[in-house]
N, C-alpha and C positions, 0 to 999 in steps of 0.2 A: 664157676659161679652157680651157688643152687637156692633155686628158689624155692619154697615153700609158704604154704599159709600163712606163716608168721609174718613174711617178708614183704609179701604180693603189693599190698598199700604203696611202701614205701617207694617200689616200682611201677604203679600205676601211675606217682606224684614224679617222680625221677624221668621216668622214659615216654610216658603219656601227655603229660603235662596238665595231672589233675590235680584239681584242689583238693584241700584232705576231706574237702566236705563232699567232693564228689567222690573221692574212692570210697568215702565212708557208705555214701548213699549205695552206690555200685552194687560193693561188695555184702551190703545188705539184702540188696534183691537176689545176686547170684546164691547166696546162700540160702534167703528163706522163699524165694520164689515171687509171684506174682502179688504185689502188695500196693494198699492204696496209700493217698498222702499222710494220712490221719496216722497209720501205722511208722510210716518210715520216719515220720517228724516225730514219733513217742522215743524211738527208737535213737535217733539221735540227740536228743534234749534241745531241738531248735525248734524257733516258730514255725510255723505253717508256709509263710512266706519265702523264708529264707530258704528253707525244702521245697517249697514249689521252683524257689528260680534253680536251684542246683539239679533238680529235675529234668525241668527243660531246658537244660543246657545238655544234659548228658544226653537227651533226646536229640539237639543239635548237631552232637558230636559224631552221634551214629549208632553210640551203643546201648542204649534203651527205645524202649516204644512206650507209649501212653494207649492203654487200650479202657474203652468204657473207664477213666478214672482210676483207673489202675495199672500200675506201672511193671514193664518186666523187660530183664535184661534179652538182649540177642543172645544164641549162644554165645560161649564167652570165648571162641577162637574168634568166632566173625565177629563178635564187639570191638576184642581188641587190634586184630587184625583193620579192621574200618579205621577205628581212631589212629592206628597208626599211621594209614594212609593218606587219611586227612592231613595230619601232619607233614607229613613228605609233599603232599601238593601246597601247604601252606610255606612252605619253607623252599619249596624248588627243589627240592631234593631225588633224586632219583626213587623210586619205591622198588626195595628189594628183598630178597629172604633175609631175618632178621632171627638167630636163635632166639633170642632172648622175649623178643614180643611172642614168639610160636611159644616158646616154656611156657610164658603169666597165660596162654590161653588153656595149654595142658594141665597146669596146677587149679585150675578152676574149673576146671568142665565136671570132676567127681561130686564136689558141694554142686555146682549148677544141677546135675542131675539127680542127684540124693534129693534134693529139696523138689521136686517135679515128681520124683516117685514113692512118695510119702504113701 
């Protein structure tokens, strides 16, 4: 199995258990870096609201922060590594090494830092 940019979403929705509104939000801050509502909500073509709840939800989850009004992902092993976690304790599940959550952390850390070293 390889994952790739192209792919990543559709793994965030499958393995994560994110809405496409949240990968979509995610994978917009991993990319463009620290960004407020105003931007991510242009960015998606939703309301304000609808991106503030899918906001703090990812905020919930583990893998963003809301800093001064603006929002930025964890790294993105420790994001998605978190959320998986949460999941294993929501579900009882043992938490264990998982290839496939470590890869969507590895194919996203080159954009997470490109975007931060601008």
């Amino acid at each position: 199995m390889v994952i790739n940019l192209r792919n990543v979403k559709k793994y965030l929705i499958t393995e994560l258990k994110l809405s496409d509104e949240e990968s979509e939000s995610f994978l917009f801050i991993i990319k463009n870096g620290k960004s407020n509502l105003e931007k991510i909500a242009e960015s998606s073509k939703c309301s304000k609201n609808k991106v503030l709840d899918t906001l703090e939800s990812l905020v919930e989850k583990g893998m963003i922060i809301n800093v001064s009004a603006e929002y930025e992902s964890l790294h993105p092993k420790f994001a998605i590594v978190n959320r998986y976690r949460r999941l294993c304790q929501n579900d009882n599940l043992p938490f264990k090494k998982n290839l496939l959550i470590d890869s969507l952390g590895t194919v996203l850390q080159r954009p997470f830092e490109d975007a931060r070293t601008k």
